[in-house]
mmCIF file of the N, C-alpha and C atoms, coordinates in Angstrom:
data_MODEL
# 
_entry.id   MODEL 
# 
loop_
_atom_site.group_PDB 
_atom_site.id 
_atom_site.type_symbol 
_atom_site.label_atom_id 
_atom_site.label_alt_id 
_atom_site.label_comp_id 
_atom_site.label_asym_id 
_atom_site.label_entity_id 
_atom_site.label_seq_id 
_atom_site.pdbx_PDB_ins_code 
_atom_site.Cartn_x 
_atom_site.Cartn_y 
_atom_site.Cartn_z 
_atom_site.occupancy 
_atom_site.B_iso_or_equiv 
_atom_site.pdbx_formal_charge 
_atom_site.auth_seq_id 
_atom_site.auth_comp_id 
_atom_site.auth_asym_id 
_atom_site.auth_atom_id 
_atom_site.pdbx_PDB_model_num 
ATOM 1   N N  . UNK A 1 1  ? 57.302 158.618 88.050 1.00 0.00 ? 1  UNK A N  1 
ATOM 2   C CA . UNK A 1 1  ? 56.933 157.243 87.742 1.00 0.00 ? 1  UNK A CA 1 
ATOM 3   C C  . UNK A 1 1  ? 55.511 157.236 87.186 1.00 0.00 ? 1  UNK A C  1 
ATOM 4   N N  . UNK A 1 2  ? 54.990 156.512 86.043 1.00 0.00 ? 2  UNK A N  1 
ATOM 5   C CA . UNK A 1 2  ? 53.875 156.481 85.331 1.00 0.00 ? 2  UNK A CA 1 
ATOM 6   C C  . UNK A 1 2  ? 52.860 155.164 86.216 1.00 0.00 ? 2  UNK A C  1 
ATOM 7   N N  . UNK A 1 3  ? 51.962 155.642 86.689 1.00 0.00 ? 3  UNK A N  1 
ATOM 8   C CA . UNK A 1 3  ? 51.523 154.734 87.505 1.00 0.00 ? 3  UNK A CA 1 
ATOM 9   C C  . UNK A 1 3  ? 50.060 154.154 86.429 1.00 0.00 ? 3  UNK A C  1 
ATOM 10  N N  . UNK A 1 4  ? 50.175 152.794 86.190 1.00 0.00 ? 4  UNK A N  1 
ATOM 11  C CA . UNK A 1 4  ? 48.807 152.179 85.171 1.00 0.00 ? 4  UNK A CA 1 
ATOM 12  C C  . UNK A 1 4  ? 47.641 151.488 86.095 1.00 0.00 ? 4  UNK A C  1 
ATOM 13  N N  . UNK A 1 5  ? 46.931 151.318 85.555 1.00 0.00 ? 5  UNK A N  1 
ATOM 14  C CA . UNK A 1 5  ? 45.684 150.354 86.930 1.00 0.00 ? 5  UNK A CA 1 
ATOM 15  C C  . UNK A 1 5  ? 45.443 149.343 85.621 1.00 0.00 ? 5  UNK A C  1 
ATOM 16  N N  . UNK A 1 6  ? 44.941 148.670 85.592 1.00 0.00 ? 6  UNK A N  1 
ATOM 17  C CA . UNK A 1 6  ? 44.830 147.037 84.765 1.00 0.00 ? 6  UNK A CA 1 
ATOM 18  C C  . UNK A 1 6  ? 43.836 146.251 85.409 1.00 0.00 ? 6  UNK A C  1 
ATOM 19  N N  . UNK A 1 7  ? 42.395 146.352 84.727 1.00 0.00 ? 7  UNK A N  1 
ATOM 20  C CA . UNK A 1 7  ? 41.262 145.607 85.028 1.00 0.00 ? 7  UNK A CA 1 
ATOM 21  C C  . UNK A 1 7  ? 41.567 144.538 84.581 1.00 0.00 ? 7  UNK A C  1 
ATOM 22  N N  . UNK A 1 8  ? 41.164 143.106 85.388 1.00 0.00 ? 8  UNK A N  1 
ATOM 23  C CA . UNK A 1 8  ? 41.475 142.094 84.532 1.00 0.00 ? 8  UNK A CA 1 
ATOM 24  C C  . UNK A 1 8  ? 40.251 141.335 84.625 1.00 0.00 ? 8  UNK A C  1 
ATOM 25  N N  . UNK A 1 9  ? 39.746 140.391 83.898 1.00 0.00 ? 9  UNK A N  1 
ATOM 26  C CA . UNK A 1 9  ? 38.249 139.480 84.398 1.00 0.00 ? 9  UNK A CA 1 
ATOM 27  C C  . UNK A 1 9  ? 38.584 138.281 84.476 1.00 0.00 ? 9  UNK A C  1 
ATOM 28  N N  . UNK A 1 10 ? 40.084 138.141 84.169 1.00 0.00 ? 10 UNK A N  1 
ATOM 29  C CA . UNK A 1 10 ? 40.169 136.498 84.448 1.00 0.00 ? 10 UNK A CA 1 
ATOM 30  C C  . UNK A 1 10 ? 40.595 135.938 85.929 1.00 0.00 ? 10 UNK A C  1 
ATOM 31  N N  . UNK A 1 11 ? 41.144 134.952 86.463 1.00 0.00 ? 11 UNK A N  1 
ATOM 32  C CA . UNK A 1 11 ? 41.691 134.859 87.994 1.00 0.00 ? 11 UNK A CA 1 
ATOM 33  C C  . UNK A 1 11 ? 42.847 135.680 87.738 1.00 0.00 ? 11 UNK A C  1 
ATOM 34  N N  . UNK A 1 12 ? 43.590 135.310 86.714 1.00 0.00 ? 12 UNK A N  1 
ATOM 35  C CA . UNK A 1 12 ? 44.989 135.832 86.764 1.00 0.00 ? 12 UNK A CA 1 
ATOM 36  C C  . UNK A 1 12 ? 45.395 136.381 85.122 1.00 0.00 ? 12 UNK A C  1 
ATOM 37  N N  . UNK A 1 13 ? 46.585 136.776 85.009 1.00 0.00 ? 13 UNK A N  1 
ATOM 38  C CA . UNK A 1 13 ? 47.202 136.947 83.723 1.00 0.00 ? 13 UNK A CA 1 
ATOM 39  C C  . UNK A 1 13 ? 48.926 136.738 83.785 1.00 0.00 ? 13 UNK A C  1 
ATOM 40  N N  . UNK A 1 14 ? 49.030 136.554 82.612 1.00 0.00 ? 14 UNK A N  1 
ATOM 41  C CA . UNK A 1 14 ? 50.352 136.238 82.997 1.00 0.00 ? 14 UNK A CA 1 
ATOM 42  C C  . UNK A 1 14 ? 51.504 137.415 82.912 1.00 0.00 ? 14 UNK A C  1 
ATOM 43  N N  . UNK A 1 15 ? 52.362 137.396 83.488 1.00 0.00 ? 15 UNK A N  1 
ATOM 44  C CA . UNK A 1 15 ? 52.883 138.980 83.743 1.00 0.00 ? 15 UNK A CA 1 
ATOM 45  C C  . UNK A 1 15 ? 53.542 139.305 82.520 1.00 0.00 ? 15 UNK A C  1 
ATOM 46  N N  . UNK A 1 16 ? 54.196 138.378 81.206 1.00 0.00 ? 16 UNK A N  1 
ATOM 47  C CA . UNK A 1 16 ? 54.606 139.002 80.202 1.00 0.00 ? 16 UNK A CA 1 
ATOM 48  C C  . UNK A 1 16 ? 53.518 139.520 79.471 1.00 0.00 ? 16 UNK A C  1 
ATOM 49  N N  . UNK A 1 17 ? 52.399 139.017 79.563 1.00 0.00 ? 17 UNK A N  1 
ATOM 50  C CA . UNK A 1 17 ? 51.279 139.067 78.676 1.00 0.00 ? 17 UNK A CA 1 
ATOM 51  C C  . UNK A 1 17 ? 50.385 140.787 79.208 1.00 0.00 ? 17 UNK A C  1 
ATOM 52  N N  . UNK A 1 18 ? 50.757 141.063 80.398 1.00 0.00 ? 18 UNK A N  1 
ATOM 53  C CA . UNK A 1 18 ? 50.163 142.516 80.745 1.00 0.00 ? 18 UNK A CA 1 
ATOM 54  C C  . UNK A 1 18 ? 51.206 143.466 80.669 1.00 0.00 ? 18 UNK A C  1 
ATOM 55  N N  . UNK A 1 19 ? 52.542 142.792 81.097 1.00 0.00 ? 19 UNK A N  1 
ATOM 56  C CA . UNK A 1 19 ? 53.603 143.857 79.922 1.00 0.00 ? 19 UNK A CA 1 
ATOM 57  C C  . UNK A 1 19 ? 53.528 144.482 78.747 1.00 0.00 ? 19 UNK A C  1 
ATOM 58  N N  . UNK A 1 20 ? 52.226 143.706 77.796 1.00 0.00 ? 20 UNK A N  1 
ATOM 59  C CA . UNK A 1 20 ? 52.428 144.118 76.304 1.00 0.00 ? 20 UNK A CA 1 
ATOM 60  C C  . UNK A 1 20 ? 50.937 144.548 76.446 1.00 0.00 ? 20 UNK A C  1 
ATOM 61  N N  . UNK A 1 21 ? 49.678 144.037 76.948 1.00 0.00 ? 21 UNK A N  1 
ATOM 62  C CA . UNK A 1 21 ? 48.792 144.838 76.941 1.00 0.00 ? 21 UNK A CA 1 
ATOM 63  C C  . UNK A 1 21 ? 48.554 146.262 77.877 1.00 0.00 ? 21 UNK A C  1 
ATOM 64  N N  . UNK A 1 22 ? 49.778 146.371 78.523 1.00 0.00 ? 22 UNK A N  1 
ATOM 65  C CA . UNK A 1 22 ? 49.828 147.651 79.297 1.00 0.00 ? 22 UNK A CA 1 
ATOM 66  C C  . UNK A 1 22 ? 50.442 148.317 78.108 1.00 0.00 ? 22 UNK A C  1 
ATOM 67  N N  . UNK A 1 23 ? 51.121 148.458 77.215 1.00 0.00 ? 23 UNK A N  1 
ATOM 68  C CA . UNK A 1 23 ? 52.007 148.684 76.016 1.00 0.00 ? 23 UNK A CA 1 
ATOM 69  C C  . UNK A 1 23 ? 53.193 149.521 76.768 1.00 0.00 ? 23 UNK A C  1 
ATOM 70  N N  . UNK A 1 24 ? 53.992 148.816 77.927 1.00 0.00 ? 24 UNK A N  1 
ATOM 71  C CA . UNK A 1 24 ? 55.632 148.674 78.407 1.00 0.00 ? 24 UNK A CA 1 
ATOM 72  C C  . UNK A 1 24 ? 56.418 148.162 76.939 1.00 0.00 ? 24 UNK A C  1 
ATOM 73  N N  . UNK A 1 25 ? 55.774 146.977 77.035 1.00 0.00 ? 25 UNK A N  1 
ATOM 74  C CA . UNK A 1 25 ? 56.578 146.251 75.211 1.00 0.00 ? 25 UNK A CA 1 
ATOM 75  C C  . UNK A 1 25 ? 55.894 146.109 74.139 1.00 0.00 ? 25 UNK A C  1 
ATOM 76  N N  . UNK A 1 26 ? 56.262 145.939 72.675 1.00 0.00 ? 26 UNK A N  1 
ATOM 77  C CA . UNK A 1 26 ? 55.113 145.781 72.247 1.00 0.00 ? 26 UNK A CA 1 
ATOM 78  C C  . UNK A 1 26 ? 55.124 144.369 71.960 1.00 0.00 ? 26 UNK A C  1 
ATOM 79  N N  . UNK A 1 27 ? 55.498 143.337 72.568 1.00 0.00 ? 27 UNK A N  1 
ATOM 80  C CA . UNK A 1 27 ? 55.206 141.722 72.363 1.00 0.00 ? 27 UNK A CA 1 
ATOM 81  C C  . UNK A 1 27 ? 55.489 141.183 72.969 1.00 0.00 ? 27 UNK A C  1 
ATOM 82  N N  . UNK A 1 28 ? 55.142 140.190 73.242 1.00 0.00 ? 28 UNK A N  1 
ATOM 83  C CA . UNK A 1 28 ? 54.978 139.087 74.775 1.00 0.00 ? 28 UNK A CA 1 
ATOM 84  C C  . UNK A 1 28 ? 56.499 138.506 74.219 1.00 0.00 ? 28 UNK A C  1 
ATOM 85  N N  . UNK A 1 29 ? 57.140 138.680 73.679 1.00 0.00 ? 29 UNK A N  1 
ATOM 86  C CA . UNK A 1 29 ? 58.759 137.968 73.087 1.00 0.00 ? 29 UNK A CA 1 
ATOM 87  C C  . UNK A 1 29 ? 59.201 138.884 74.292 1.00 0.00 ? 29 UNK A C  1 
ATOM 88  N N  . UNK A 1 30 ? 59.097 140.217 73.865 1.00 0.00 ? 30 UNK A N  1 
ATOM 89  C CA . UNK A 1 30 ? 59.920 141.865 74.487 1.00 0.00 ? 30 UNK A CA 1 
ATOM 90  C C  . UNK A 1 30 ? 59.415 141.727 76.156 1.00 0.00 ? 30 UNK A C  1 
ATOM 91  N N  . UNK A 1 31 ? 57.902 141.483 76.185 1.00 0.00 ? 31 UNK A N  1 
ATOM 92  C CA . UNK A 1 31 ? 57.407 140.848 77.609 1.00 0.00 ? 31 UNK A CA 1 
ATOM 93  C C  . UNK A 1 31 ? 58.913 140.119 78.287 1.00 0.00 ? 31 UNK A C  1 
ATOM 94  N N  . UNK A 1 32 ? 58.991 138.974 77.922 1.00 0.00 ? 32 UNK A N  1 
ATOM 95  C CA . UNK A 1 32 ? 59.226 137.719 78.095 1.00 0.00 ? 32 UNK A CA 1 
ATOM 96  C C  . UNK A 1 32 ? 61.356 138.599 78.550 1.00 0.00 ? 32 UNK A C  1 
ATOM 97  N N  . UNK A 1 33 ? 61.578 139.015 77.170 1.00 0.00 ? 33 UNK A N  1 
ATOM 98  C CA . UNK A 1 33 ? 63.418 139.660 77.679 1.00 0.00 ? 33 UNK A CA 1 
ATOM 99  C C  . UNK A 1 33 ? 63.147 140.679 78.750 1.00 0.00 ? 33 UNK A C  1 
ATOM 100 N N  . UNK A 1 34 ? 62.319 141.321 78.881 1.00 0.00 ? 34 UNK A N  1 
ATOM 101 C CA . UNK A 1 34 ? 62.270 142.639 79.832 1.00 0.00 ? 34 UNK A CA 1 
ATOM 102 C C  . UNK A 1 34 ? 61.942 142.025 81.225 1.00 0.00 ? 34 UNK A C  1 
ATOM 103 N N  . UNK A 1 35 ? 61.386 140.787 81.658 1.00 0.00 ? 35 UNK A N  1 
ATOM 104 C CA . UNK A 1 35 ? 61.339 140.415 82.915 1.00 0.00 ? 35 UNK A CA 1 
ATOM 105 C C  . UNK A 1 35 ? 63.331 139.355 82.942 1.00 0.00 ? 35 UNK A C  1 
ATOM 106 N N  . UNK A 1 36 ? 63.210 138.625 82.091 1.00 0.00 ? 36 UNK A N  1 
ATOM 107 C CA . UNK A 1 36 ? 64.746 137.988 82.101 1.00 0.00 ? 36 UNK A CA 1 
ATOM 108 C C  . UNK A 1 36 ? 65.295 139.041 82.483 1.00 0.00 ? 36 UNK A C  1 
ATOM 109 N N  . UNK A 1 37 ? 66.118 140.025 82.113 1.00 0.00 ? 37 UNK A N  1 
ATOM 110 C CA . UNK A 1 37 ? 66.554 140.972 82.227 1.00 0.00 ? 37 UNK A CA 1 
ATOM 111 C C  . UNK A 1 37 ? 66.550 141.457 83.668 1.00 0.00 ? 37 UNK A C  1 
ATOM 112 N N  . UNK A 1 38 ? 65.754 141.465 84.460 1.00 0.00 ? 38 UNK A N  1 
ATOM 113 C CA . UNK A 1 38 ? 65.835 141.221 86.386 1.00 0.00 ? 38 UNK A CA 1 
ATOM 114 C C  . UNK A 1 38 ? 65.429 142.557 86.649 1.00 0.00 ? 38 UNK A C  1 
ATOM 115 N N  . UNK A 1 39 ? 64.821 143.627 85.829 1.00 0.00 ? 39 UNK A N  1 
ATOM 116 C CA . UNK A 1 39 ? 64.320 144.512 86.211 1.00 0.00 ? 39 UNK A CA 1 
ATOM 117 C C  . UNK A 1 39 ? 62.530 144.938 86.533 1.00 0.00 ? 39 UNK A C  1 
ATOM 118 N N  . UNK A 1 40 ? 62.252 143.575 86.115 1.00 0.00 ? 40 UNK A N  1 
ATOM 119 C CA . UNK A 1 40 ? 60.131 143.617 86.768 1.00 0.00 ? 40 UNK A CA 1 
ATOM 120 C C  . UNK A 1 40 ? 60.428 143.140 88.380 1.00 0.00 ? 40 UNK A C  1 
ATOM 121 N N  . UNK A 1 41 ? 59.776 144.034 89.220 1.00 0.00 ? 41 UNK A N  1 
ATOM 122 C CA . UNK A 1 41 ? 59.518 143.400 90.612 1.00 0.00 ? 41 UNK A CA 1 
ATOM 123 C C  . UNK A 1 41 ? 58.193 143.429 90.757 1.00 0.00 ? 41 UNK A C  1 
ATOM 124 N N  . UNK A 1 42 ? 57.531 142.197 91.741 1.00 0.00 ? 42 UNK A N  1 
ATOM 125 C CA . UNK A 1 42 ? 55.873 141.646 91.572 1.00 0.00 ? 42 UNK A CA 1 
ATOM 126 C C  . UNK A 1 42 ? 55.606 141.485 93.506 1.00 0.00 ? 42 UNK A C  1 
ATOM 127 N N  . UNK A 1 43 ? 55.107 143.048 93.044 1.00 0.00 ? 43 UNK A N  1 
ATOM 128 C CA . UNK A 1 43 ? 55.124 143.125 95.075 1.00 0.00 ? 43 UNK A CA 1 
ATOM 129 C C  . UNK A 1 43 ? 56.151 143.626 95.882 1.00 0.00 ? 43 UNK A C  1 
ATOM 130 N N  . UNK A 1 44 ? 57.220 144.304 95.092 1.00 0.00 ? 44 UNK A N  1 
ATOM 131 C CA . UNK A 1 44 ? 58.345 144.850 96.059 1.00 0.00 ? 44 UNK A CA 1 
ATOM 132 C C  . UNK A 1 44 ? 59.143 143.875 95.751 1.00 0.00 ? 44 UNK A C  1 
ATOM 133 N N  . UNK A 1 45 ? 59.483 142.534 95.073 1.00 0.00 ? 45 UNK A N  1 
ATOM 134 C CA . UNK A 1 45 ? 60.064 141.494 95.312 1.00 0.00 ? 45 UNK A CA 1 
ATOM 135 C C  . UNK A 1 45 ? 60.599 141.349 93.448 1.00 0.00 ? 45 UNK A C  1 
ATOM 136 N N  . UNK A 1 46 ? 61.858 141.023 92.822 1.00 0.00 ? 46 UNK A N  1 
ATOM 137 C CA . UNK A 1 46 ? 62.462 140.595 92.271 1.00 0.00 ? 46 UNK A CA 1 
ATOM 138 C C  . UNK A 1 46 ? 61.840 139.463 90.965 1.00 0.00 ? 46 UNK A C  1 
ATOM 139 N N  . UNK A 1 47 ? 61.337 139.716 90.081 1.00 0.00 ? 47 UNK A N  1 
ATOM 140 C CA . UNK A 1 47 ? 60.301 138.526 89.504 1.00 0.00 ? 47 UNK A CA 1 
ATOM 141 C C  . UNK A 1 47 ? 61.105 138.168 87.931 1.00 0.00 ? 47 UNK A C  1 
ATOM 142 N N  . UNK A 1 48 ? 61.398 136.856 88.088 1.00 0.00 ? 48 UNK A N  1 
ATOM 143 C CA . UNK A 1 48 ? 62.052 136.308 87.328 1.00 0.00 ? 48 UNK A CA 1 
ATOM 144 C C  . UNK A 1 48 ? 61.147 135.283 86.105 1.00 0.00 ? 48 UNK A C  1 
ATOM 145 N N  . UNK A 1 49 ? 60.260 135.047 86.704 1.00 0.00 ? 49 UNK A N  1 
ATOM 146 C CA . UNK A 1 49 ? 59.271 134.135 85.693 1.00 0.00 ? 49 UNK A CA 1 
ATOM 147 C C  . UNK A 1 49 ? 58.331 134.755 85.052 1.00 0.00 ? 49 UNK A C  1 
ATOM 148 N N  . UNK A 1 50 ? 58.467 134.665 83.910 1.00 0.00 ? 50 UNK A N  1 
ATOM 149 C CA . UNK A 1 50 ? 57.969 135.520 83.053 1.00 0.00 ? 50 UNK A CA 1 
ATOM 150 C C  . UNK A 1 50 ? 56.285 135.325 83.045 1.00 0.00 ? 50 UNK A C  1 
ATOM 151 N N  . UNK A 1 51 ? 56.297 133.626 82.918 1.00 0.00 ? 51 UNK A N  1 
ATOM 152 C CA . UNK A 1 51 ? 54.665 133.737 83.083 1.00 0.00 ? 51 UNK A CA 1 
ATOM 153 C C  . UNK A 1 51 ? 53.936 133.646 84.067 1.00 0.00 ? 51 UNK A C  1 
ATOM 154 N N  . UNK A 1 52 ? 54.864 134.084 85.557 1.00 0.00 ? 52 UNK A N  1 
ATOM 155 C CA . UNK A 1 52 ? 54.212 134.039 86.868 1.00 0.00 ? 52 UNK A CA 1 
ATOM 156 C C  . UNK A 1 52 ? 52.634 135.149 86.582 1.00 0.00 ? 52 UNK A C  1 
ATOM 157 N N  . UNK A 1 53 ? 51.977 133.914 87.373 1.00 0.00 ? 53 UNK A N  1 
ATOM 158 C CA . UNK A 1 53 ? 50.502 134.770 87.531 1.00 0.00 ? 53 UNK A CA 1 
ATOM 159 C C  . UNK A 1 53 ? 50.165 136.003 88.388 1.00 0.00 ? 53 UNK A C  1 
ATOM 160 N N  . UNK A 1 54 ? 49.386 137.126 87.409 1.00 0.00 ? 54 UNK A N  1 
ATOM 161 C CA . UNK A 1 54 ? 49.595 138.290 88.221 1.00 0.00 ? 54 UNK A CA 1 
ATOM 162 C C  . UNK A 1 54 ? 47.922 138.083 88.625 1.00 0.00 ? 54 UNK A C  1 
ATOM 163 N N  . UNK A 1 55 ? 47.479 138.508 89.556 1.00 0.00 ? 55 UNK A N  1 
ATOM 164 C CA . UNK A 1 55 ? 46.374 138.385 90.193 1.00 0.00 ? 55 UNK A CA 1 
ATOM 165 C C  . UNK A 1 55 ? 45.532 139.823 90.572 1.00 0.00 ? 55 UNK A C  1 
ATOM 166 N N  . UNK A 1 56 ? 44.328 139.976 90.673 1.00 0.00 ? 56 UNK A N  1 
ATOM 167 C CA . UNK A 1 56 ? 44.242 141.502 91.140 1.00 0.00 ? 56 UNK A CA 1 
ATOM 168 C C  . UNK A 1 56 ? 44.766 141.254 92.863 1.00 0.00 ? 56 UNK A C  1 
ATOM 169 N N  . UNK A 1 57 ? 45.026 142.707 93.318 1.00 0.00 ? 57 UNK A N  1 
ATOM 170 C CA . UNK A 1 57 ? 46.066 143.527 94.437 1.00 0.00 ? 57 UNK A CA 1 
ATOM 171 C C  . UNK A 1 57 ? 47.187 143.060 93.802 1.00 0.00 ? 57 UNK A C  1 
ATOM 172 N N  . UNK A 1 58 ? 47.925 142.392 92.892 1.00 0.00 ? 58 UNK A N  1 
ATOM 173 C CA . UNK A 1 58 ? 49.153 142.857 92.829 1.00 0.00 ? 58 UNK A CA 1 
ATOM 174 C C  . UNK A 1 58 ? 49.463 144.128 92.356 1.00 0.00 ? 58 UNK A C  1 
ATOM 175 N N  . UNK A 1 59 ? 51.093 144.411 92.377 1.00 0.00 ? 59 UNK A N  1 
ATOM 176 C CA . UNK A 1 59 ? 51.235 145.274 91.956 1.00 0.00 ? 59 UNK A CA 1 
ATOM 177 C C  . UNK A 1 59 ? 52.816 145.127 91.148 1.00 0.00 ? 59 UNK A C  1 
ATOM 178 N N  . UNK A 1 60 ? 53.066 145.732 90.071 1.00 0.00 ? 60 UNK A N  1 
ATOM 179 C CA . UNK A 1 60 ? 54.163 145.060 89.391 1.00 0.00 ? 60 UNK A CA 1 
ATOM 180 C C  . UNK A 1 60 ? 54.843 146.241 89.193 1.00 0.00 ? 60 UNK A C  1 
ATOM 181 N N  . UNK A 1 61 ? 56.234 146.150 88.901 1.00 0.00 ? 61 UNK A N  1 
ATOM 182 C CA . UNK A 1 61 ? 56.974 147.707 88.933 1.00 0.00 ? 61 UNK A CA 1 
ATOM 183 C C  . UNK A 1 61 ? 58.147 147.073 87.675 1.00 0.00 ? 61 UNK A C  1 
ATOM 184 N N  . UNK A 1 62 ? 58.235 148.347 87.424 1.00 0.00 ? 62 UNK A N  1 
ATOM 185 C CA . UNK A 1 62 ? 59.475 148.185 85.605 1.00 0.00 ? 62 UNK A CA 1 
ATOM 186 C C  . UNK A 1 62 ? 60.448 149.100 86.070 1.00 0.00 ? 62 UNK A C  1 
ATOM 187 N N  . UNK A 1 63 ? 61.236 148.970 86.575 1.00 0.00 ? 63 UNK A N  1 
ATOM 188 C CA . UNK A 1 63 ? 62.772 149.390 87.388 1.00 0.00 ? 63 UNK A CA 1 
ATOM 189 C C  . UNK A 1 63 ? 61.963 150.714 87.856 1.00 0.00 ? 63 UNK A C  1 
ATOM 190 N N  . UNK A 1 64 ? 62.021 151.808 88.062 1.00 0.00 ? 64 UNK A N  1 
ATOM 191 C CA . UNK A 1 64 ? 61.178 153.135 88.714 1.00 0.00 ? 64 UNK A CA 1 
ATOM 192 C C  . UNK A 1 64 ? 60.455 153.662 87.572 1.00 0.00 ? 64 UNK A C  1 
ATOM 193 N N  . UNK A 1 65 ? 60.420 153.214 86.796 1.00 0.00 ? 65 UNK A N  1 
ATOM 194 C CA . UNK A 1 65 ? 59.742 153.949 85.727 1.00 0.00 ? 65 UNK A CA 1 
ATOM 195 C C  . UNK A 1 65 ? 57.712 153.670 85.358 1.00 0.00 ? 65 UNK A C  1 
ATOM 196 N N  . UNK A 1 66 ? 57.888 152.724 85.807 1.00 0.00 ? 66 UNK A N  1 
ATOM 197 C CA . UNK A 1 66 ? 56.682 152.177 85.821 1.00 0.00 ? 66 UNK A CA 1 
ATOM 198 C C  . UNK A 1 66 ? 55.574 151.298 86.526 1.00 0.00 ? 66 UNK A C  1 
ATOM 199 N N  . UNK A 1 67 ? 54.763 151.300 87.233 1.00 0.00 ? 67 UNK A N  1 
ATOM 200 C CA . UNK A 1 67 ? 54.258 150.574 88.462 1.00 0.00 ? 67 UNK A CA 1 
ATOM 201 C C  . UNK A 1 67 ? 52.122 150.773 87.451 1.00 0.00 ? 67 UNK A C  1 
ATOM 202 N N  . UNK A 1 68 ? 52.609 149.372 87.560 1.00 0.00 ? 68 UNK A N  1 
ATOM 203 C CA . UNK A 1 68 ? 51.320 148.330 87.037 1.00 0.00 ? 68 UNK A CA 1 
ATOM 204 C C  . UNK A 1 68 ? 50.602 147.903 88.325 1.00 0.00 ? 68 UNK A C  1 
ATOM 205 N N  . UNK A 1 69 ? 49.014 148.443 88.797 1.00 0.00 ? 69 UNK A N  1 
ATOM 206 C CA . UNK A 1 69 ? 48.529 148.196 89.625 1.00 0.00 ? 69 UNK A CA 1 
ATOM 207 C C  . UNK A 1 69 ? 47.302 147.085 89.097 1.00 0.00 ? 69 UNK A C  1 
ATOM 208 N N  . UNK A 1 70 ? 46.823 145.984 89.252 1.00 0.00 ? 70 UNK A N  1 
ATOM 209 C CA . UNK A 1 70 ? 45.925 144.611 89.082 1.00 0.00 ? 70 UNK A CA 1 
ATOM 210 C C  . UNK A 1 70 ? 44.422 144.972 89.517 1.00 0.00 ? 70 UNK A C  1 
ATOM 211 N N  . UNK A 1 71 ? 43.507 145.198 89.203 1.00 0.00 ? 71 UNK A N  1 
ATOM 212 C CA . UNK A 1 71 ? 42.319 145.381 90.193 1.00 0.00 ? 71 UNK A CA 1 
ATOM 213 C C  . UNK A 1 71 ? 41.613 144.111 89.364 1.00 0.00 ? 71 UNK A C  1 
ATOM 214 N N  . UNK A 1 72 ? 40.436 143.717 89.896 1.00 0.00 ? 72 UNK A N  1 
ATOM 215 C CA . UNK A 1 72 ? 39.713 142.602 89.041 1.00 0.00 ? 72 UNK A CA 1 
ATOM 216 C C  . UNK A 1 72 ? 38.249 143.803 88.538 1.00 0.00 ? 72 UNK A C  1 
ATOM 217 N N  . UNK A 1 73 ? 38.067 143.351 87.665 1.00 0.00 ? 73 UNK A N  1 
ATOM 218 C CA . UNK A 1 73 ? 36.939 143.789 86.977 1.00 0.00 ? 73 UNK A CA 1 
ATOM 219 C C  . UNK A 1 73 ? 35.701 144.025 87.509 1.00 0.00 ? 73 UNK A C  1 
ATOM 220 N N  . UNK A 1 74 ? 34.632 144.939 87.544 1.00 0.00 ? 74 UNK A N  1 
ATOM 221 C CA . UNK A 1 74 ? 33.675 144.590 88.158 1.00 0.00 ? 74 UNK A CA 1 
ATOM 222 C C  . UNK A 1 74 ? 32.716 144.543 87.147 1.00 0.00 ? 74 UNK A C  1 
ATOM 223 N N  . UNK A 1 75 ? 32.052 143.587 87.756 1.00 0.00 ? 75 UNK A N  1 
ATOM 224 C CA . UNK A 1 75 ? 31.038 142.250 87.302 1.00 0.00 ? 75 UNK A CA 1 
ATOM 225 C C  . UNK A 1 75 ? 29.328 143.667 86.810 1.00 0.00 ? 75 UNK A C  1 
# 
């Protein structure tokens, strides 16, 4: 499994939108089918909304292949 870390500086991002800047997809469209599709889980848990807010400590996973870790930026 390819494990990514993802500084972010804002409160949140939206999870199709770090799908494509992690480059999983290359467009928040491909973002947007690849969570429909029922294979992003956000925390161990099943994530269906594409523009649910990802926050730093989350952690987001792309069926076993891929696990997106959130940290916030330091200042």
């Amino acid at each position: 499994m390819q494990t990514l870390e993802v500084e972010i500086s804002n409160e949140y991002i939206a999870l199709n939108d770090l799908l494509k800047i992690t480059g999983v997809v290359d467009s928040g469209g491909a973002g947007k089918a690849l969570v429909a599709s029922g294979i992003v889980s956000v925390n161990g848990e099943q994530e269906l909304r594409k523009t649910n807010k990802i926050r730093p400590g989350m952690v987001v996973h792309v069926a076993d292949e891929v696990e997106i870790r959130v940290v916030a930026a330091a200042e």
